[in-house]
BABALUM-728747 format. One record per residue (C-alpha): residue number from 1; residue in three letters; x, y, z. Coordinates in Angstrom, 1 decimal. Last residue first. Layout:
+-----+-----+--------+--------+--------+
:   n : res :      u :      v :      w :
+-----+-----+--------+--------+--------+
: NUM : ALA :      X :      Y :      Z :
...
+-----+-----+--------+--------+--------+
END
This chain:
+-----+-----+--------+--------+--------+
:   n : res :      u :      v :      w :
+-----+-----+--------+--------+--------+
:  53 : UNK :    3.6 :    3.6 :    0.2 :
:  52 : UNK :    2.9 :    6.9 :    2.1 :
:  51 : UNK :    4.7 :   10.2 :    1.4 :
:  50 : UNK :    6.7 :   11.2 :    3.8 :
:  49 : UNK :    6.9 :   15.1 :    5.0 :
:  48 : UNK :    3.6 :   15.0 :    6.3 :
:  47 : UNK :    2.3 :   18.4 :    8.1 :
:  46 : UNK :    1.2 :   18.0 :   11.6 :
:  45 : UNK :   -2.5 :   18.9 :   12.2 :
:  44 : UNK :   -3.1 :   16.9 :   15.2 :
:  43 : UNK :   -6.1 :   14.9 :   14.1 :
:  42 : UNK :   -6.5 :   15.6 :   10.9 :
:  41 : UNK :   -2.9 :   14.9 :    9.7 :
:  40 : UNK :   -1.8 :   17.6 :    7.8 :
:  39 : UNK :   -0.9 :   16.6 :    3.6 :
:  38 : UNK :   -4.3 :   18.4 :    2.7 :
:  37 : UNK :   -3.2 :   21.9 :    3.7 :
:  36 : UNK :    0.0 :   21.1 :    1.8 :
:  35 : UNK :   -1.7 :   21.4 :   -1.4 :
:  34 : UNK :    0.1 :   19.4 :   -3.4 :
:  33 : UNK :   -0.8 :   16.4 :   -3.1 :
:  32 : UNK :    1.3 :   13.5 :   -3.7 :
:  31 : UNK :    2.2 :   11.0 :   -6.5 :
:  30 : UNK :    4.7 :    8.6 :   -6.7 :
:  29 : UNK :    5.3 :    7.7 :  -10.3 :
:  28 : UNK :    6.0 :    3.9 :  -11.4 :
:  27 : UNK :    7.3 :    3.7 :  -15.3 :
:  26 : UNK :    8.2 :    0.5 :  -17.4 :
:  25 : UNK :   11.1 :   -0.8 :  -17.7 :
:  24 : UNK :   10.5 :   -4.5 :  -17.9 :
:  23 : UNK :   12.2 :   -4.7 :  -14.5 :
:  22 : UNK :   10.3 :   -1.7 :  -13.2 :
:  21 : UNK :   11.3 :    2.0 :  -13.8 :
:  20 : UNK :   11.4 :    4.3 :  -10.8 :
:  19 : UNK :   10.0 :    7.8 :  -10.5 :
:  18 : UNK :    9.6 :   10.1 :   -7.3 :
:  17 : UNK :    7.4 :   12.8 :   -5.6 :
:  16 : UNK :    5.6 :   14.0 :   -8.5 :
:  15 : UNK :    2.8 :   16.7 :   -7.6 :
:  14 : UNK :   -1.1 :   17.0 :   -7.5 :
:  13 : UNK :   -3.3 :   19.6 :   -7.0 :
:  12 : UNK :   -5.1 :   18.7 :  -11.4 :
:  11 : UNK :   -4.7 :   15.8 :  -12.5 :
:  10 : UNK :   -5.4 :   15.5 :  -16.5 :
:   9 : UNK :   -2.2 :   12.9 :  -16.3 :
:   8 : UNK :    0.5 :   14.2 :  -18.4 :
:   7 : UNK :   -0.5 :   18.2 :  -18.5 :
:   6 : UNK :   -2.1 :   18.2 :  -14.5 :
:   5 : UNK :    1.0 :   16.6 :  -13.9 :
:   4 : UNK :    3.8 :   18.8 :  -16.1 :
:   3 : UNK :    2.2 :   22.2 :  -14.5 :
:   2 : UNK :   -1.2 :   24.1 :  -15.6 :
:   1 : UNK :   -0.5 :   27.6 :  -17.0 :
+-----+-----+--------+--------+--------+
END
């Protein structure tokens, strides 16, 4: 069964990492991937815990 994202978005690996609402209250998601293979940095392979702005 496919999760929220891939449901809201058609996105399919990804995940929510936060939600805000701007001043006219409109919604801005932070999204990641979820496959933590894919998070590593390719050069020495450490796993990012901190999504990038």
């Amino acid at each position: 069964m496919p999760d929220d994202v891939t449901l809201l978005f058609g996105l399919e690996g990804v995940e929510v990492a936060s939600i805000a609402l701007d001043r006219e209250a409109n919604p801005i998601l932070a999204l990641v991937t979820a496959a933590e293979q894919a998070r590593r940095c390719p050069n020495r392979g450490v796993t990012s815990h901190h999504p990038h702005a």
